[in-house]
C-alpha positions in Angstrom: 0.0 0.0 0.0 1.5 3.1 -1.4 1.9 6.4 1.4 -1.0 7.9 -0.7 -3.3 5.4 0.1 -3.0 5.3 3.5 -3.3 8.6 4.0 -6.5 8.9 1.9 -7.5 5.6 4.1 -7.2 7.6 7.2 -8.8 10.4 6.1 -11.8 8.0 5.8 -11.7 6.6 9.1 -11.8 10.5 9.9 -14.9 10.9 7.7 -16.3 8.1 9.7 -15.8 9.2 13.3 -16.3 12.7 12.3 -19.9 11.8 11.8 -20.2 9.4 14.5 -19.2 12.4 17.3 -21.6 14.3 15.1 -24.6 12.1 16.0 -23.9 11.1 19.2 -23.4 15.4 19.4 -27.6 15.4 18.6 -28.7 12.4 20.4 -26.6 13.1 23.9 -29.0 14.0 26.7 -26.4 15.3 28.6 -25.3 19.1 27.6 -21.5 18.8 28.8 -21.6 15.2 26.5 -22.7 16.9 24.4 -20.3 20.4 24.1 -17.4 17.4 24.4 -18.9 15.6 21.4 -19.0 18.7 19.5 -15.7 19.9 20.6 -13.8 17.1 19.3 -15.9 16.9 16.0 -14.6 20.9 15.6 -10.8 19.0 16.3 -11.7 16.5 13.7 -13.1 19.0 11.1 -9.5 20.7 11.5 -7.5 17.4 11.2 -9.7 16.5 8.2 -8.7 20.0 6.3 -5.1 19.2 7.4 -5.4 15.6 5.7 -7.0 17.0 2.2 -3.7 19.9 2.1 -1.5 17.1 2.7 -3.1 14.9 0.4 -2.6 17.5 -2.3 0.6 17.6 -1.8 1.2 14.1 -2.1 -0.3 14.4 -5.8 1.9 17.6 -6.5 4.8 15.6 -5.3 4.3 12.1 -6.6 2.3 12.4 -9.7 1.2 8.8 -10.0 -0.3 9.3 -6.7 -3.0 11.4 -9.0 -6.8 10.5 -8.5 -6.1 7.0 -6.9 
């Protein structure tokens, strides 16, 4: 597995849990579970955005990286 796809792999997984603090965030009784839940789907959102720049650079620097 080439560096490219593991880093487009783990910006999937962030995808994933990204959505699953997201509805937890709505269903959470609790208002401090849920300011926590929100917080660290904010954190996620930035690490996300960090991933896709990094990402593009991976295509910038490795060509055959490209779309894959």
């Amino acid at each position: 597995m080439t560096v490219a796809s593991q880093v487009k792999q783990s910006l999937a997984s962030l995808k994933s849990i990204h959505a699953g603090l997201q509805g937890l965030a709505l269903i959470s009784q609790d208002e401090e579970a849920q300011r926590t839940f929100h917080e660290a789907m904010m954190m996620t959102e930035e690490i996300i955005a960090d991933i896709k720049k990094r990402i593009g650079k991976l295509e910038l620097e490795e060509p055959q990286y490209h779309g894959k």
